[in-house]
C-alpha positions as CSV (number, residue, x, y, z in Angstrom):
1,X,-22.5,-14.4,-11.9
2,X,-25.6,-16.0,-12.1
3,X,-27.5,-16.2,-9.2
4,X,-29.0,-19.0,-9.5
5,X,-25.3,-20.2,-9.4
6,X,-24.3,-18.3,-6.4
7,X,-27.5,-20.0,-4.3
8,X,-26.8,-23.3,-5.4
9,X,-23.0,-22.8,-4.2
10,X,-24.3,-21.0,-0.7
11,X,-26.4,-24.2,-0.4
12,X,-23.8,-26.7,-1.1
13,X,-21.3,-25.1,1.8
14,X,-24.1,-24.7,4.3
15,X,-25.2,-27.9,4.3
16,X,-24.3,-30.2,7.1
17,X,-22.5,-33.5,6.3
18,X,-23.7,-36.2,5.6
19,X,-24.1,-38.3,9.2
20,X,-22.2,-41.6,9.6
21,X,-24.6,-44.5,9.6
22,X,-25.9,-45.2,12.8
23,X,-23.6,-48.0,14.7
24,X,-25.3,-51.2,15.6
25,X,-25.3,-52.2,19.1
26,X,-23.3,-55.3,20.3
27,X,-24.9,-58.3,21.2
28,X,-25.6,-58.6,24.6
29,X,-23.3,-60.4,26.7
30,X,-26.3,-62.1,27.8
31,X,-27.0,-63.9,24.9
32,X,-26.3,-67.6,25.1
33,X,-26.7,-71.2,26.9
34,X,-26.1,-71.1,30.9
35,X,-25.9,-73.4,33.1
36,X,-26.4,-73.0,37.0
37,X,-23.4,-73.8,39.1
38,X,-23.6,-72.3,42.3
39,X,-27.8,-71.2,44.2
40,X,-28.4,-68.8,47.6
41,X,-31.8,-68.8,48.1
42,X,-33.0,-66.7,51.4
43,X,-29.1,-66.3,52.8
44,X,-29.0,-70.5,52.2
45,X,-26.4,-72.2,49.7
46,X,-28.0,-74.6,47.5
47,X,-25.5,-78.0,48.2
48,X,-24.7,-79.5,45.3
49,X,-26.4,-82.5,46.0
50,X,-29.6,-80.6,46.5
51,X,-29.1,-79.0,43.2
52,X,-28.5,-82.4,41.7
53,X,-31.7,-83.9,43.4
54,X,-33.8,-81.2,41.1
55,X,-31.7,-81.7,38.0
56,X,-30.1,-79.2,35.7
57,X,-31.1,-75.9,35.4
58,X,-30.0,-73.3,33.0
59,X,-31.3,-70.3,31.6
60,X,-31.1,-69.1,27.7
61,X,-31.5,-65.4,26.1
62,X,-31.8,-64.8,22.8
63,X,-30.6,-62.4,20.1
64,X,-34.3,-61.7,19.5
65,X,-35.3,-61.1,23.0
66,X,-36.1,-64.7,24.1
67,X,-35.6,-66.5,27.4
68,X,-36.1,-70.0,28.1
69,X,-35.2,-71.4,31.8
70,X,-34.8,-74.7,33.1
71,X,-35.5,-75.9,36.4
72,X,-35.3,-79.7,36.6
73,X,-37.8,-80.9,34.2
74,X,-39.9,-77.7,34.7
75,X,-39.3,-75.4,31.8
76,X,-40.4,-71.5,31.5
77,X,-40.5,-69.6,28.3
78,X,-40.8,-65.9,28.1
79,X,-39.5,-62.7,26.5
80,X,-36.8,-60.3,28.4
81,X,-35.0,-56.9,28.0
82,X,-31.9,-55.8,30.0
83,X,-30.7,-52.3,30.5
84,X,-27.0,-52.3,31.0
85,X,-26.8,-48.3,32.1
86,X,-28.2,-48.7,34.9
87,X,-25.4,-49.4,38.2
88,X,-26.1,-52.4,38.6
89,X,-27.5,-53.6,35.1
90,X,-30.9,-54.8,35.2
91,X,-32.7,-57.6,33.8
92,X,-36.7,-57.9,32.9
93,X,-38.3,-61.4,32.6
94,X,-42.0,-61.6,31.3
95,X,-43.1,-65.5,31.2
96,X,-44.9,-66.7,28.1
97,X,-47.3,-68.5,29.9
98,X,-49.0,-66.1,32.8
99,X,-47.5,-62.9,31.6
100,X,-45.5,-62.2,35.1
101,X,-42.7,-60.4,35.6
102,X,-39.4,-60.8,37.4
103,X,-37.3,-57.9,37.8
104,X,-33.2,-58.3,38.7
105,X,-30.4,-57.2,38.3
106,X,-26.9,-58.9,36.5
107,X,-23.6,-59.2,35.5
108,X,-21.2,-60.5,33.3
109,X,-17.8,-61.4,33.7
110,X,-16.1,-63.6,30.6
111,X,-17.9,-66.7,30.5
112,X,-20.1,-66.5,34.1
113,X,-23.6,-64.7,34.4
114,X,-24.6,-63.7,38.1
115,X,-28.3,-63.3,38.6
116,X,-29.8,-61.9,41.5
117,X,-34.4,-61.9,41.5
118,X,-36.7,-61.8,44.1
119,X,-38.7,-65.3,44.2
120,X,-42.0,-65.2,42.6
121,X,-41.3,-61.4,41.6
122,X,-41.0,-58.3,43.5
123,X,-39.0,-55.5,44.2
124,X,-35.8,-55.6,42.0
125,X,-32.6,-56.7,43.9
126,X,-30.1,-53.8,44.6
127,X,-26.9,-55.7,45.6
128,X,-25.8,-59.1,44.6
129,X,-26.3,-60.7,47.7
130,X,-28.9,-63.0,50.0
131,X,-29.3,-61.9,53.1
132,X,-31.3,-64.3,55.0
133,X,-34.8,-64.7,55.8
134,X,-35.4,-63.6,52.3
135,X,-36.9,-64.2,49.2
136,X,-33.8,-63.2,47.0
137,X,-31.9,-65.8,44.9
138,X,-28.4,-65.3,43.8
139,X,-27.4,-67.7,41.3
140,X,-24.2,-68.3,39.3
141,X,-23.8,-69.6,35.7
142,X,-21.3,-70.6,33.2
143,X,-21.9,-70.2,29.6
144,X,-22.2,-73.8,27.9
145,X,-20.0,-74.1,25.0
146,X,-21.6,-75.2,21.9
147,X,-19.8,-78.7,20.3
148,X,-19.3,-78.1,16.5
């Protein structure tokens, strides 16, 4: 037998498979329109009427890593990443404008997005929750439903 022949064969079985293509990730349940329903600020429920008083507010997230809140007719645009290993998953904010950073944490559950930050930045949120005499917000969203 040639050996040329017998190396090529040797080769062919030692070889290691070929490798499945790499799976994409899925989107991030993040991704979408959301509207705020229910605001704890500093252990303090935001009444609706309050909430209605500053007008609607809302945050969106982007497949390409954009964010865009609402707060009344103050707007903030930015850039974020979230990191859903971590217990609870975490959420990075960096606005557009000033380059700050807010660091918390989320969830979500079907078609509601809880959000837990420290006002005006800070250390990360560990626990959804607002104790009083705080700067941590909790706040509560449902996803808005596009019209076709």
């Amino acid at each position: 037998m040639n050996s040329f022949l017998v190396f090529g064969i040797a080769l062919t079985l030692a070889a290691p498979a070929p490798k499945d293509a790499p799976k994409k990730a899925a989107p991030s349940p993040i991704i979408g329109d959301w509207v705020c329903v229910d605001l704890v600020a500093g252990g303090r429920m935001i009444t609706p009427a309050e909430m209605n008083q500053v007008g609607p507010m809302g945050n969106e997230f982007t497949a390409d890593g954009k964010h865009r809140g609402r707060f009344g007719a103050e707007t903030t645009e930015g850039t974020f990443t979230t990191d859903p290993s971590k217990d609870p998953a975490e959420l990075n904010c960096v606005s557009a404008k000033n380059g700050r950073s807010a660091a918390g944490i989320y969830r979500v559950e079907k078609d509601t997005l809880t959000l837990c930050f420290t006002e005006g930045g800070g250390v990360r949120p560990t626990k959804f929750e607002s104790p009083a005499g705080t700067r941590i917000m909790l706040m509560t969203f449902r996803r808005v439903v596009k019209k076709e």
